[in-house]
PyMOL Python script that loads the backbone (N, CA, C, O; Angstrom):
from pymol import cmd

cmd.read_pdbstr("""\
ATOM      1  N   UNK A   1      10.510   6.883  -3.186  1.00  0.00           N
ATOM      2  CA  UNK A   1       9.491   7.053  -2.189  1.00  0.00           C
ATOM      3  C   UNK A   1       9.064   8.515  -2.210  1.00  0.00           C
ATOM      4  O   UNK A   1       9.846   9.459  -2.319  1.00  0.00           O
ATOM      5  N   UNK A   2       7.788   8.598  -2.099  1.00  0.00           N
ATOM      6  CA  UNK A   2       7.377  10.115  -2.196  1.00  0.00           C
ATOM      7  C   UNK A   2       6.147  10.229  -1.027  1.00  0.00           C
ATOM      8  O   UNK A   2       5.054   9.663  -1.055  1.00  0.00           O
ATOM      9  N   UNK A   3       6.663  11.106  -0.035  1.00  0.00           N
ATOM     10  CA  UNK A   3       5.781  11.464   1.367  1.00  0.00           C
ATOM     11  C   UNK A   3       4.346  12.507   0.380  1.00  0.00           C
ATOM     12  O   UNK A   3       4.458  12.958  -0.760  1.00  0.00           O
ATOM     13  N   UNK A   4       3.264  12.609   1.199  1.00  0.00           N
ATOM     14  CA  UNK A   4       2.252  12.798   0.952  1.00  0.00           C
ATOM     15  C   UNK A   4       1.418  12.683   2.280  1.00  0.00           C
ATOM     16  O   UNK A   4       1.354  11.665   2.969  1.00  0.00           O
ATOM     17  N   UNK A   5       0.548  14.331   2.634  1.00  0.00           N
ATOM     18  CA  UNK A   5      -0.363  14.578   3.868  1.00  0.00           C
ATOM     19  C   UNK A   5      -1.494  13.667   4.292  1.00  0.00           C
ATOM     20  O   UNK A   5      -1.796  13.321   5.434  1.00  0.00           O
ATOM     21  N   UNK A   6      -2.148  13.298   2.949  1.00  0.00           N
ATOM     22  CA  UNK A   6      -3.165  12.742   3.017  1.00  0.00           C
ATOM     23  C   UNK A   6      -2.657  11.237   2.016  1.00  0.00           C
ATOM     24  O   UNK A   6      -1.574  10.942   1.510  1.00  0.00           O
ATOM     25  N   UNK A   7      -4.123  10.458   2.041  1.00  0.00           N
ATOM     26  CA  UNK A   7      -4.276   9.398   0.994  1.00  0.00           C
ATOM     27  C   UNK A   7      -4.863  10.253  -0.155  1.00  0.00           C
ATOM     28  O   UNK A   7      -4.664   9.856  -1.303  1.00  0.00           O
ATOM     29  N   UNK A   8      -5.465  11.223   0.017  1.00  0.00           N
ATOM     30  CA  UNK A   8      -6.263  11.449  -1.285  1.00  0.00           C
ATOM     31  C   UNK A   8      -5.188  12.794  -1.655  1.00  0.00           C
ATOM     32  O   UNK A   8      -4.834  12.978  -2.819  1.00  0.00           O
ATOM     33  N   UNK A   9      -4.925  13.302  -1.019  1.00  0.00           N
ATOM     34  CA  UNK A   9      -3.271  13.659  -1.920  1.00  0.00           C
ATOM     35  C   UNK A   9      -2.598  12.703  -2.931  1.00  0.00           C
ATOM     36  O   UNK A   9      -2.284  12.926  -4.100  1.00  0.00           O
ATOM     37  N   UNK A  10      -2.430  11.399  -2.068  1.00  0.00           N
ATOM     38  CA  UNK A  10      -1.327  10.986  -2.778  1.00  0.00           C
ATOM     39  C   UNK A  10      -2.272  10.332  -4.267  1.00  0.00           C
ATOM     40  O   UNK A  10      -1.716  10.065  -5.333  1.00  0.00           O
ATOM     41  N   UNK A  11      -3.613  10.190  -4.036  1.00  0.00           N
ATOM     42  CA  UNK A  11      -4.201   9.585  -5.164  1.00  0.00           C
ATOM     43  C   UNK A  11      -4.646  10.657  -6.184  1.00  0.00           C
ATOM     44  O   UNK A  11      -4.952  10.444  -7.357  1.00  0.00           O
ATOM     45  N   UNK A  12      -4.632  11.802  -5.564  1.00  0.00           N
ATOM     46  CA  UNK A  12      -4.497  12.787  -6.931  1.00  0.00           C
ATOM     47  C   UNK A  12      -3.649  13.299  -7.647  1.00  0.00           C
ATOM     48  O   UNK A  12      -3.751  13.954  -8.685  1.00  0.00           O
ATOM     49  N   UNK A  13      -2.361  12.816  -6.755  1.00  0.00           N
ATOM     50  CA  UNK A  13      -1.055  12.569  -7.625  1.00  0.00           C
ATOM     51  C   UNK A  13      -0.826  11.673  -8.294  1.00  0.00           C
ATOM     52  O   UNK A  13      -0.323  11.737  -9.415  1.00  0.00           O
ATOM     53  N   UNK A  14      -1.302  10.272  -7.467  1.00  0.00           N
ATOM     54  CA  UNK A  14      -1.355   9.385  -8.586  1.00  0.00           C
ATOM     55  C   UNK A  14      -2.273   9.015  -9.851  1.00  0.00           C
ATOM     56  O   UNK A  14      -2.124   7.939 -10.431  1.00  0.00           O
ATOM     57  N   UNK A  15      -3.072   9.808 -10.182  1.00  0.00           N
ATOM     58  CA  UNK A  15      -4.506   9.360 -11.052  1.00  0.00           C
ATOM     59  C   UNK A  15      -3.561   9.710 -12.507  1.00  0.00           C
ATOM     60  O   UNK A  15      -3.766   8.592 -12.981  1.00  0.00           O
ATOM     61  N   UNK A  16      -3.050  10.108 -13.135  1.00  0.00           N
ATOM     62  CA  UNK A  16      -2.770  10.514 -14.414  1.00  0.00           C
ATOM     63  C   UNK A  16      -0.999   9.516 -14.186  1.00  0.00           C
ATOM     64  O   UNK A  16      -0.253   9.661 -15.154  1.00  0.00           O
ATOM     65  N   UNK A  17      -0.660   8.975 -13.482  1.00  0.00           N
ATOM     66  CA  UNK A  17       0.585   8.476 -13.704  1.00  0.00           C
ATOM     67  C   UNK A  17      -0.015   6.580 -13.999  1.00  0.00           C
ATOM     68  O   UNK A  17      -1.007   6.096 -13.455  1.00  0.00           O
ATOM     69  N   UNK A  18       0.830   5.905 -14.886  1.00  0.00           N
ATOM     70  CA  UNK A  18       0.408   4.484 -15.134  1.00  0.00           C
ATOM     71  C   UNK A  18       1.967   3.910 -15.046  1.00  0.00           C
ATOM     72  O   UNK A  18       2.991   4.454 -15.460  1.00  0.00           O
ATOM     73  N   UNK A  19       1.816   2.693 -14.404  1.00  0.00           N
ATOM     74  CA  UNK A  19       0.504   2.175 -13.752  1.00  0.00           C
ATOM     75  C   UNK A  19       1.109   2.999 -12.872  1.00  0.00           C
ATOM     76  O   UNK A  19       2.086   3.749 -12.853  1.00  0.00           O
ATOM     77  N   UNK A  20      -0.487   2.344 -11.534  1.00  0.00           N
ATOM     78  CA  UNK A  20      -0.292   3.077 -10.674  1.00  0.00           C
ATOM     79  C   UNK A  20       0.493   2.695  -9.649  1.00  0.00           C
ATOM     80  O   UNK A  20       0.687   1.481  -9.591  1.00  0.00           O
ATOM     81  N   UNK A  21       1.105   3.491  -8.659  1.00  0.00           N
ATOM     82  CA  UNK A  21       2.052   3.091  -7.668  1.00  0.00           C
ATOM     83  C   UNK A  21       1.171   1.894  -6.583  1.00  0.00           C
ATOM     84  O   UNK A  21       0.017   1.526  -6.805  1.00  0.00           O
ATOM     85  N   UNK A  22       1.866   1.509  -5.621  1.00  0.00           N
ATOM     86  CA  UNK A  22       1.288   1.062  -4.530  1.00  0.00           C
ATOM     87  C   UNK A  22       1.539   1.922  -3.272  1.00  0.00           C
ATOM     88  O   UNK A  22       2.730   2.033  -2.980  1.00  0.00           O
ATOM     89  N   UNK A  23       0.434   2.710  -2.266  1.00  0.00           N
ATOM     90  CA  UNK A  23       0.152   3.741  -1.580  1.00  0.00           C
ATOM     91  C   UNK A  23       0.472   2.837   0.158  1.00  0.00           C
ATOM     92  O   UNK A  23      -0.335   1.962   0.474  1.00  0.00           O
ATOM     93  N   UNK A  24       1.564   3.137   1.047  1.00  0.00           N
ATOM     94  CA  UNK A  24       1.945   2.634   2.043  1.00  0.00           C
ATOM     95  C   UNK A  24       1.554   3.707   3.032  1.00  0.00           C
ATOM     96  O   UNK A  24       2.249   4.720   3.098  1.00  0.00           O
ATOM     97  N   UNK A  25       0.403   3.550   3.869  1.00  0.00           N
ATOM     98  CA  UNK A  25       0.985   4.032   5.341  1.00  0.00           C
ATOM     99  C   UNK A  25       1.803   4.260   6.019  1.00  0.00           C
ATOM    100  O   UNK A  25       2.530   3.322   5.692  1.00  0.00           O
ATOM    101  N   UNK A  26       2.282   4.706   6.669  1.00  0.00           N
ATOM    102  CA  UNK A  26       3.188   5.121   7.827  1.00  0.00           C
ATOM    103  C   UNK A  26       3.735   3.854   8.352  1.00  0.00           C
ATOM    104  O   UNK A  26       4.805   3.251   8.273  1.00  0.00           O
ATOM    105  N   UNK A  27       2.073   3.602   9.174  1.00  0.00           N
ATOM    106  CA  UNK A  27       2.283   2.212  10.032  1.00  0.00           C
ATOM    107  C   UNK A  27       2.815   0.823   8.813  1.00  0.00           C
ATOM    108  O   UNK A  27       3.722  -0.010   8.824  1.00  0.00           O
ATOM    109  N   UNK A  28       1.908   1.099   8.044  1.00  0.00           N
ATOM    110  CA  UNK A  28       2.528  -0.113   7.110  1.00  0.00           C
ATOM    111  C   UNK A  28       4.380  -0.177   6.541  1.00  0.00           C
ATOM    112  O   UNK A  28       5.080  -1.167   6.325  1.00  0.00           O
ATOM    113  N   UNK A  29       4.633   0.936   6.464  1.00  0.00           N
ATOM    114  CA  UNK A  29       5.969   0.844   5.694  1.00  0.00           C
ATOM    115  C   UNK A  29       6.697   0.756   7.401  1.00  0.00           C
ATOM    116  O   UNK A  29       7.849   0.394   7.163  1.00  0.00           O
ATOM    117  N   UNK A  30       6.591   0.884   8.688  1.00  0.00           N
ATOM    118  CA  UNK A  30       7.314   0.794   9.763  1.00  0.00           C
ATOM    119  C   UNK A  30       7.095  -1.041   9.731  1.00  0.00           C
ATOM    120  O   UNK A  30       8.005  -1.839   9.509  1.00  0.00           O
ATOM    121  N   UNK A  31       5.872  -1.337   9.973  1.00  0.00           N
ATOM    122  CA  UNK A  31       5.475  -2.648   9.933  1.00  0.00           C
ATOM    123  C   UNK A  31       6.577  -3.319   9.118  1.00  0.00           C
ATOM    124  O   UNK A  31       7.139  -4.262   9.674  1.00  0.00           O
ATOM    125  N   UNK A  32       7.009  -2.957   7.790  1.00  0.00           N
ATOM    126  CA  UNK A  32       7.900  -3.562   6.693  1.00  0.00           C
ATOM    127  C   UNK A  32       8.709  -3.824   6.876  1.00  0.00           C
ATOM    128  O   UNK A  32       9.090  -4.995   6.875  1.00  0.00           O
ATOM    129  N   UNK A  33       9.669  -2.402   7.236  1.00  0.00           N
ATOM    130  CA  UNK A  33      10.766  -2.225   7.487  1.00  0.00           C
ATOM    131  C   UNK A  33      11.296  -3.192   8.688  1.00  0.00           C
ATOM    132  O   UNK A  33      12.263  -3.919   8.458  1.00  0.00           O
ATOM    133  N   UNK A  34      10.764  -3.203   9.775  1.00  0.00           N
ATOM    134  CA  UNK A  34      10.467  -4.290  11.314  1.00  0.00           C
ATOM    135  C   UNK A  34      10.640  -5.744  10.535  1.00  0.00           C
ATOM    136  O   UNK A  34      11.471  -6.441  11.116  1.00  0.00           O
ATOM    137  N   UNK A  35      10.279  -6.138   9.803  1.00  0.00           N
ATOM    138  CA  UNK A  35       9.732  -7.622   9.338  1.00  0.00           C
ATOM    139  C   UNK A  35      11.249  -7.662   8.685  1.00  0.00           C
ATOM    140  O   UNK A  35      12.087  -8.436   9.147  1.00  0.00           O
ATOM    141  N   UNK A  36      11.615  -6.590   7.348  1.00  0.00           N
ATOM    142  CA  UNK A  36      12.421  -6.975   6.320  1.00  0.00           C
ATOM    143  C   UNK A  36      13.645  -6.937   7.002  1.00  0.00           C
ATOM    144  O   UNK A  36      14.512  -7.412   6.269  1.00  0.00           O
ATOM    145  N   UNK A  37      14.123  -6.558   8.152  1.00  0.00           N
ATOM    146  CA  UNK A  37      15.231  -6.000   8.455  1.00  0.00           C
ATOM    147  C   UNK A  37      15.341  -6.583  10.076  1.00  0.00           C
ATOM    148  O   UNK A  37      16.417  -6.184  10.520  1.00  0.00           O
ATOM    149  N   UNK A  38      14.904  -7.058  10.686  1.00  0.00           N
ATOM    150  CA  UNK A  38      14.821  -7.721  11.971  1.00  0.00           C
ATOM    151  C   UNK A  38      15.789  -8.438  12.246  1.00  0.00           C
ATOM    152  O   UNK A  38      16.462  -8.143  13.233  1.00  0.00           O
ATOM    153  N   UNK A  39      16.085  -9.433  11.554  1.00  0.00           N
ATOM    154  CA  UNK A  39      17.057 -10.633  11.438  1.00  0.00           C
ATOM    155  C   UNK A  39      18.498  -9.859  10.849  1.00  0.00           C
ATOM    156  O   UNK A  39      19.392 -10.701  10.941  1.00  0.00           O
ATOM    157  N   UNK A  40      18.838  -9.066  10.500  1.00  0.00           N
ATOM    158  CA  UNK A  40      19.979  -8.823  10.070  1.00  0.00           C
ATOM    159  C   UNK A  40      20.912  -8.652  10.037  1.00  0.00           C
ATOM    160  O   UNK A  40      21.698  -8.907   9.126  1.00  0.00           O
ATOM    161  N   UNK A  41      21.190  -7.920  11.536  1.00  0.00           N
ATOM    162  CA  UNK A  41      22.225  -8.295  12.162  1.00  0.00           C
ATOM    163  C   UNK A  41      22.744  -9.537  12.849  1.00  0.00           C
ATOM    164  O   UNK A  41      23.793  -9.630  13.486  1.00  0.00           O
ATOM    165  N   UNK A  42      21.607 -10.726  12.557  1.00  0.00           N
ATOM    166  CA  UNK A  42      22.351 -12.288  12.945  1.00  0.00           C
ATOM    167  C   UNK A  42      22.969 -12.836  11.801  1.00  0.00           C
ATOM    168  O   UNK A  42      22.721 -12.937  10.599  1.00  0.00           O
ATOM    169  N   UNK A  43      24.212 -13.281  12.904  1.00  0.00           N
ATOM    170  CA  UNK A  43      25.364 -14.012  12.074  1.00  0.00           C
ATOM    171  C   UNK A  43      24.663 -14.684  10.690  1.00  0.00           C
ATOM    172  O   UNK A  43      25.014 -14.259   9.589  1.00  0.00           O
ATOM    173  N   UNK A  44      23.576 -15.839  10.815  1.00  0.00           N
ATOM    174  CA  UNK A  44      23.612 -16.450   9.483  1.00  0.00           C
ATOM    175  C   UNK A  44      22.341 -15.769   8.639  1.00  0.00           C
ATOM    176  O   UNK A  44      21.611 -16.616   8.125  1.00  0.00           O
ATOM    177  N   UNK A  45      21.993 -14.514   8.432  1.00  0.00           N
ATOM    178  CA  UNK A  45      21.415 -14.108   7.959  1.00  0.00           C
ATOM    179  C   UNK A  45      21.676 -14.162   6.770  1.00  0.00           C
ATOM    180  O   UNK A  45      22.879 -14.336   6.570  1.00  0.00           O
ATOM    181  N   UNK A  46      20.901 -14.068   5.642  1.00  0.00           N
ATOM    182  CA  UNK A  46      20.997 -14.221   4.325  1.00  0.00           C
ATOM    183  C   UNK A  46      19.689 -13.323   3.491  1.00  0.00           C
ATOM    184  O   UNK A  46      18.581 -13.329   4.028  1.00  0.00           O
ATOM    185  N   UNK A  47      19.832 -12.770   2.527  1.00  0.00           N
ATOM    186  CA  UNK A  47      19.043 -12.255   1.754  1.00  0.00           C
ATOM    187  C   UNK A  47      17.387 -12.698   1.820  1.00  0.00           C
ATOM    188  O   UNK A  47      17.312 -13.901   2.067  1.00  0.00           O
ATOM    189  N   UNK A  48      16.645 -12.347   1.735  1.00  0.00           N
ATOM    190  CA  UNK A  48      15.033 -13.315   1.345  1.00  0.00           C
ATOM    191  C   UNK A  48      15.183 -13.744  -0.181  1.00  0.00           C
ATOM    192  O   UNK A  48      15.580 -13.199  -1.211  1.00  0.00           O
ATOM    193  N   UNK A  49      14.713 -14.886   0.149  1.00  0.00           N
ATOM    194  CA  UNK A  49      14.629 -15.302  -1.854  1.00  0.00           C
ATOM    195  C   UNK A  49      12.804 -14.806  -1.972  1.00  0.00           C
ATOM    196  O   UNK A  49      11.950 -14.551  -1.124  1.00  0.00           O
ATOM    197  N   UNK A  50      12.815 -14.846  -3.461  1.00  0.00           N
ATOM    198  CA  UNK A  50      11.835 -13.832  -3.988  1.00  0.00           C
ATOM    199  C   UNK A  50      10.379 -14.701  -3.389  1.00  0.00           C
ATOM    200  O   UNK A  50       9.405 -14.016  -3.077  1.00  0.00           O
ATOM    201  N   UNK A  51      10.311 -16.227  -3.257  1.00  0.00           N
ATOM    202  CA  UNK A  51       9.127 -16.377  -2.890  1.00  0.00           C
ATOM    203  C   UNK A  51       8.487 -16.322  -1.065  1.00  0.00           C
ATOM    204  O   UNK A  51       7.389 -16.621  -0.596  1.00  0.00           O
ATOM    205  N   UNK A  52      10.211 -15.616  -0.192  1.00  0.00           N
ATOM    206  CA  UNK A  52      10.094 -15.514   0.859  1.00  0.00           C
ATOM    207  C   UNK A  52       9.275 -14.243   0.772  1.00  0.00           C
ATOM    208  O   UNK A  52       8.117 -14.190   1.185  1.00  0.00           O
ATOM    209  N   UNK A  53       9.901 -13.239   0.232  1.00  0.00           N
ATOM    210  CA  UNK A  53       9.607 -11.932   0.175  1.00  0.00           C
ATOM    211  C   UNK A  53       8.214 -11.770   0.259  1.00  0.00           C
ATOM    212  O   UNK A  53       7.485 -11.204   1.074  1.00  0.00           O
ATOM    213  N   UNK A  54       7.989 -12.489  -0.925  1.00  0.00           N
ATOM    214  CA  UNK A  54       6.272 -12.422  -1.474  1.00  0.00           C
ATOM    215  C   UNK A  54       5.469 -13.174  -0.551  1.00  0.00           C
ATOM    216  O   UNK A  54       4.349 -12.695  -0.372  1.00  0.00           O
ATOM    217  N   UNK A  55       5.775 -14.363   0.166  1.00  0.00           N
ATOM    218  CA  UNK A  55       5.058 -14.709   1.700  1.00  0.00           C
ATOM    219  C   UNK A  55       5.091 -13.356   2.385  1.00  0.00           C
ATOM    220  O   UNK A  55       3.977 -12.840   2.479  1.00  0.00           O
ATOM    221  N   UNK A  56       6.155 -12.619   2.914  1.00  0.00           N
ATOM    222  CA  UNK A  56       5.981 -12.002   3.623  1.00  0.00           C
ATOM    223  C   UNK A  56       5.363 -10.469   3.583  1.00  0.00           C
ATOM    224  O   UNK A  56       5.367  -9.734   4.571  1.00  0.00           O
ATOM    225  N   UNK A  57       4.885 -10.135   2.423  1.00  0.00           N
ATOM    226  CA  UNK A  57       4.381  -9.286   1.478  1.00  0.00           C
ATOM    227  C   UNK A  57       2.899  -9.632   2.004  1.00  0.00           C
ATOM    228  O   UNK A  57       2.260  -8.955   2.811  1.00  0.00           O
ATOM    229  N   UNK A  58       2.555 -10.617   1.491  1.00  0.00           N
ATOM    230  CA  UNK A  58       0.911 -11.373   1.686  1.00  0.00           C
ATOM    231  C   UNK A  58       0.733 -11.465   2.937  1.00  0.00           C
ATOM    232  O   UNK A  58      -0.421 -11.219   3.286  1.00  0.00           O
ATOM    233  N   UNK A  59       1.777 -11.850   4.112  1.00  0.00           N
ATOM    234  CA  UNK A  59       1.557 -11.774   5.514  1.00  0.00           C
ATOM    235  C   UNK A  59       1.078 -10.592   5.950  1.00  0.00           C
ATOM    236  O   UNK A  59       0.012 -10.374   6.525  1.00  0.00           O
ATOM    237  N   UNK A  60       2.165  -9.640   5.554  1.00  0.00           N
ATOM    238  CA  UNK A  60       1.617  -8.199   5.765  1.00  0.00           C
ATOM    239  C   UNK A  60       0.286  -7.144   5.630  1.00  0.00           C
ATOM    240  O   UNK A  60       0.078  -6.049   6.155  1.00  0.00           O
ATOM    241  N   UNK A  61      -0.727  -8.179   4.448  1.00  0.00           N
ATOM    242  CA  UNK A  61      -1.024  -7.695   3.666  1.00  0.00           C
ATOM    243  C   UNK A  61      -0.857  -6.915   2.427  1.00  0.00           C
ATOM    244  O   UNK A  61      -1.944  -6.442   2.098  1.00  0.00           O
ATOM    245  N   UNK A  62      -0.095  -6.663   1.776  1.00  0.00           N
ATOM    246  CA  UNK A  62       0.398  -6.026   0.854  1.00  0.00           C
ATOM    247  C   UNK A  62       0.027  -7.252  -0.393  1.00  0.00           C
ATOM    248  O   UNK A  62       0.947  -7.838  -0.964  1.00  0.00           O
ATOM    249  N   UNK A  63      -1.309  -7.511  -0.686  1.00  0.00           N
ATOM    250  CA  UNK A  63      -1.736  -8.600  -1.582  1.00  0.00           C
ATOM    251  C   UNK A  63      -1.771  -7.788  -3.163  1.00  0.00           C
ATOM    252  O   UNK A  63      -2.124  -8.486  -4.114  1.00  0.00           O
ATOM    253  N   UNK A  64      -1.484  -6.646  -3.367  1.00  0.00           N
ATOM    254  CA  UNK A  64      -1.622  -6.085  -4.528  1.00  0.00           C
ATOM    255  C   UNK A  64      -0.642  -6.389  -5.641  1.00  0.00           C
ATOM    256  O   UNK A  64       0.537  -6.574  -5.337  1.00  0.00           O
ATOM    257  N   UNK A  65      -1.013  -6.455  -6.858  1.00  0.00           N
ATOM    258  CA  UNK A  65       0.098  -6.842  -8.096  1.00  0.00           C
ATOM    259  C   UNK A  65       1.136  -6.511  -7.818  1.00  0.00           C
ATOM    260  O   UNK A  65       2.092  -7.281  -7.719  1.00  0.00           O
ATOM    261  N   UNK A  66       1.173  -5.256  -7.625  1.00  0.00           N
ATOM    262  CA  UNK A  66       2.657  -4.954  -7.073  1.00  0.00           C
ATOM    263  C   UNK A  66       3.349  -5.227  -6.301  1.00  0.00           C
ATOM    264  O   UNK A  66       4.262  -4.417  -6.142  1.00  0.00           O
ATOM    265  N   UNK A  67       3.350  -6.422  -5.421  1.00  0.00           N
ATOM    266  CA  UNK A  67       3.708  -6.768  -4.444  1.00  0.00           C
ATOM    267  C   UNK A  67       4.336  -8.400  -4.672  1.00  0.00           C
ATOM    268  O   UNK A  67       4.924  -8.975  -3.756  1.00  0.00           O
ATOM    269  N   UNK A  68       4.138  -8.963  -5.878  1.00  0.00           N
ATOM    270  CA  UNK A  68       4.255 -10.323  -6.427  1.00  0.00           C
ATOM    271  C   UNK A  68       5.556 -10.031  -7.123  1.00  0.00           C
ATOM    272  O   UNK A  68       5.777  -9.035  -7.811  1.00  0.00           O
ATOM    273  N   UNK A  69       6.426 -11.053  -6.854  1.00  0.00           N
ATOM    274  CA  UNK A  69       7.829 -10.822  -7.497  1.00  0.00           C
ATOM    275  C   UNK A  69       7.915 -12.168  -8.329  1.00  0.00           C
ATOM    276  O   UNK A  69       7.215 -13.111  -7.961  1.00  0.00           O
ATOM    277  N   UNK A  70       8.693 -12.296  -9.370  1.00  0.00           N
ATOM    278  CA  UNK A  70       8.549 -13.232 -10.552  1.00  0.00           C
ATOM    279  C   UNK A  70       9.503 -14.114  -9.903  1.00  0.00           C
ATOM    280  O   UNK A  70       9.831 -15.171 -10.442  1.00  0.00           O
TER     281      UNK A  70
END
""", "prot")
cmd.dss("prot")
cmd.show_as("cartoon", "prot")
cmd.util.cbc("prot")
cmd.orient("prot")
């Protein structure tokens, strides 16, 4: 993870690196973290399997390639 002031900071860091990363907000990566981690301290909690993840990826919005798990 690499913090960055702006968006167009972080995209002029990213323009010469391939591919390119996927660029998270603040609010978005709190949003994530809230969703991925909510349930975890209940007893029958269990891992997400990869096509939970990726629902909850697309819920979020996070519809970008990078966000699709095989």
């Amino acid at each position: 993870m690499r913090l960055f002031r702006s968006e167009e900071h972080a995209r002029r860091w990213q323009k010469d690196r391939t591919p390119a990363s996927n660029i998270l907000t603040l609010d978005q990566a709190a949003r994530l973290a809230y969703a991925w981690y909510a349930k975890k301290l209940e007893p029958d909690w269990r891992r997400h399997t990869a096509a939970e993840a990726t629902a909850l990826f697309t819920e979020l919005g996070f519809d970008a390639e990078f966000w699709r798990l095989g």
